[in-house]
Wavefront OBJ file of the C-alpha trace (Angstrom):
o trace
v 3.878 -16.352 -6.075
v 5.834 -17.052 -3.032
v 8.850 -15.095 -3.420
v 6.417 -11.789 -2.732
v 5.937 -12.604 0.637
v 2.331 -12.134 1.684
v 1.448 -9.416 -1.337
v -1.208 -10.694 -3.817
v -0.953 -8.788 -7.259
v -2.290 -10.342 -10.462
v 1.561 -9.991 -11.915
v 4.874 -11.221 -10.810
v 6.866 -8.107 -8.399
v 9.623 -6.973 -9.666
v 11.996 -5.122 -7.420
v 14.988 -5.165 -9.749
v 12.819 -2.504 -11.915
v 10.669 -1.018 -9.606
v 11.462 1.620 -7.272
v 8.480 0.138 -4.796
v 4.632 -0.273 -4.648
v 1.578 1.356 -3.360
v -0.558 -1.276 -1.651
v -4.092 -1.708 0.519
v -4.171 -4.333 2.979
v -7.518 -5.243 4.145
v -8.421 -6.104 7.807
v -10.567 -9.011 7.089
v -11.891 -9.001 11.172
v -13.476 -5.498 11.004
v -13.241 -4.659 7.488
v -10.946 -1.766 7.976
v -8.333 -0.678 5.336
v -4.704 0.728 5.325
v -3.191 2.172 1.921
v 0.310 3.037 1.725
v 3.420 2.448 0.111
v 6.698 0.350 0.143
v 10.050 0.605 -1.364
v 11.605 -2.298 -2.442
v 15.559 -1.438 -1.228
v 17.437 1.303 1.214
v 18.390 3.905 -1.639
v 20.633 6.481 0.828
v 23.447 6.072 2.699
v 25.856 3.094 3.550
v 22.761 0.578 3.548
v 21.942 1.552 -0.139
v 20.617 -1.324 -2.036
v 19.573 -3.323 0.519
v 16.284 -5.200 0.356
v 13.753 -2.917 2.958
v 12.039 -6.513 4.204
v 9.477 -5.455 1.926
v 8.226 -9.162 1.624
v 7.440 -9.149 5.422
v 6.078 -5.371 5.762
v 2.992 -4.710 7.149
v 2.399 -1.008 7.021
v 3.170 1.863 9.390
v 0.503 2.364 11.050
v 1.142 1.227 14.820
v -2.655 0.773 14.897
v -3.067 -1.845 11.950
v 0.167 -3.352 13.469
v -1.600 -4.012 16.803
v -4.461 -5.639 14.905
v -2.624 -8.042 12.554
v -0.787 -8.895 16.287
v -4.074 -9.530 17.902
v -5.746 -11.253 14.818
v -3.134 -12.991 12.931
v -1.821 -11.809 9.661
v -3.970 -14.443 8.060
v -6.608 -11.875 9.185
v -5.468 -9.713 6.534
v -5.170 -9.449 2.693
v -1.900 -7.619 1.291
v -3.068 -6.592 -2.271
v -0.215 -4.178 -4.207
v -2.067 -2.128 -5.820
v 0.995 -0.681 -8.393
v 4.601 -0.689 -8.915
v 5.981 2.314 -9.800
v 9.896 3.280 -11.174
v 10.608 6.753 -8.987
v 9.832 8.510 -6.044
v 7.930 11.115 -7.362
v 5.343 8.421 -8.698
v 5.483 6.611 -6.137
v 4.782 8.572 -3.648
v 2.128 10.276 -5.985
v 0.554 7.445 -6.503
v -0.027 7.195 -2.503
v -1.014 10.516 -2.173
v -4.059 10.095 -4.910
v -5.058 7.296 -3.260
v -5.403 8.683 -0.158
v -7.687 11.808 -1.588
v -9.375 9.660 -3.719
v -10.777 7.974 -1.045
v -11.132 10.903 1.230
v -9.242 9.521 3.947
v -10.369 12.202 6.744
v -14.105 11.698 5.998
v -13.764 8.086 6.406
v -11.664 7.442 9.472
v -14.400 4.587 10.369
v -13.262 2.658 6.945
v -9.189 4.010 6.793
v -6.582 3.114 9.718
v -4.416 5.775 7.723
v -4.580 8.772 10.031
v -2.147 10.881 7.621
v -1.615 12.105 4.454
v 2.305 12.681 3.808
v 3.501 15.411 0.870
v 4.840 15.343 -2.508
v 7.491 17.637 -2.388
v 9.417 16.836 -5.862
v 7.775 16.951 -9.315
v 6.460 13.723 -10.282
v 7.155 12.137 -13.891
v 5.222 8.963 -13.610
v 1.351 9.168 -13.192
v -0.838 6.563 -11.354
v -1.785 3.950 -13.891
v -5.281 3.129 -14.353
v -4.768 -0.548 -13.261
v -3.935 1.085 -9.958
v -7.394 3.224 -9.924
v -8.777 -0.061 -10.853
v -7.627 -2.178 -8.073
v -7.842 0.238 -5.510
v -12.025 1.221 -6.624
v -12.765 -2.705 -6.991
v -11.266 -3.601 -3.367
v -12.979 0.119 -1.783
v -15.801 -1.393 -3.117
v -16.008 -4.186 -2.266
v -15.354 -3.145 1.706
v -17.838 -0.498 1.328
v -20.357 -3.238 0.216
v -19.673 -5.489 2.973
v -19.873 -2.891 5.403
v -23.815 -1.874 5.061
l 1 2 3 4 5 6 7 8 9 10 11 12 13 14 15 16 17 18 19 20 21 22 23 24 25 26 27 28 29 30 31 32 33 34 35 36 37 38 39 40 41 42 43 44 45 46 47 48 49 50 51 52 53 54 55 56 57 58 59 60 61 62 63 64 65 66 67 68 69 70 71 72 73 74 75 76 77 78 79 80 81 82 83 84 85 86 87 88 89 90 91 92 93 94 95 96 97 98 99 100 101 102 103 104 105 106 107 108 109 110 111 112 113 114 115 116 117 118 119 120 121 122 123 124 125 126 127 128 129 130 131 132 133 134 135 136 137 138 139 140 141 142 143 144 145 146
């Protein structure tokens, strides 16, 4: 699907009904992985509804940024995990992925050196084809790792 830029998702994206995703790129070179999340447009102030350059995002972390520079993005698979409709789930849905995989245990596995806060009540609750997704690819890192 080449209008999603470099994100592979077994569906086609669609920002004109999602608020963003939650995603895990992979670090194919190491075997390292980065989960975090993306909206798909500005939503305050005078750039509101804006496309973010979601399509060409690669994370946050200035770490997995100086990797994908070094290596190449082809280096790397993009895999979105979720879309989700509001904030609150969105940023949820980040959240539980983070504990779920017990991000400061595993800082040999996880570039993410943070987990942000949910500071608004969410409505929307992390679908199980997210939990899906995100255990098959943990997985199958974890695997290739030992």
């Amino acid at each position: 699907m080449a209008d999603q830029g470099h994100w592979q998702s077994s569906w086609r994206l669609n920002p004109n009904e999602a608020l963003g995703f939650c995603y895990v790129i992979v670090d194919k070179t190491n075997h390292m992985l980065y989960i975090g999340r993306k909206q798909y447009k500005v939503h305050k102030g005078k750039f509101a509804g804006i496309p973010h350059g979601w399509k060409i995002y690669t994370g946050s972390s200035k770490m997995l940024n100086e990797k994908i520079k070094e290596h190449g993005k082809g280096n790397f698979e993009f895999h979105v995990l979720e879309e989700y409709k509001t904030k609150g789930g969105l940023s949820w849905a980040e959240i539980w992925s983070l504990c779920y995989c017990k991000i400061p245990e595993n800082n040999d596995l996880f570039y993410n050196r943070r987990i942000d806060r949910c500071s608004w009540k969410s409505t929307e609750k992390v679908t199980e084809r997210h939990r899906r997704r995100l255990i098959k690819i943990v997985n199958k890192i974890k695997k290739g790792k030992k």
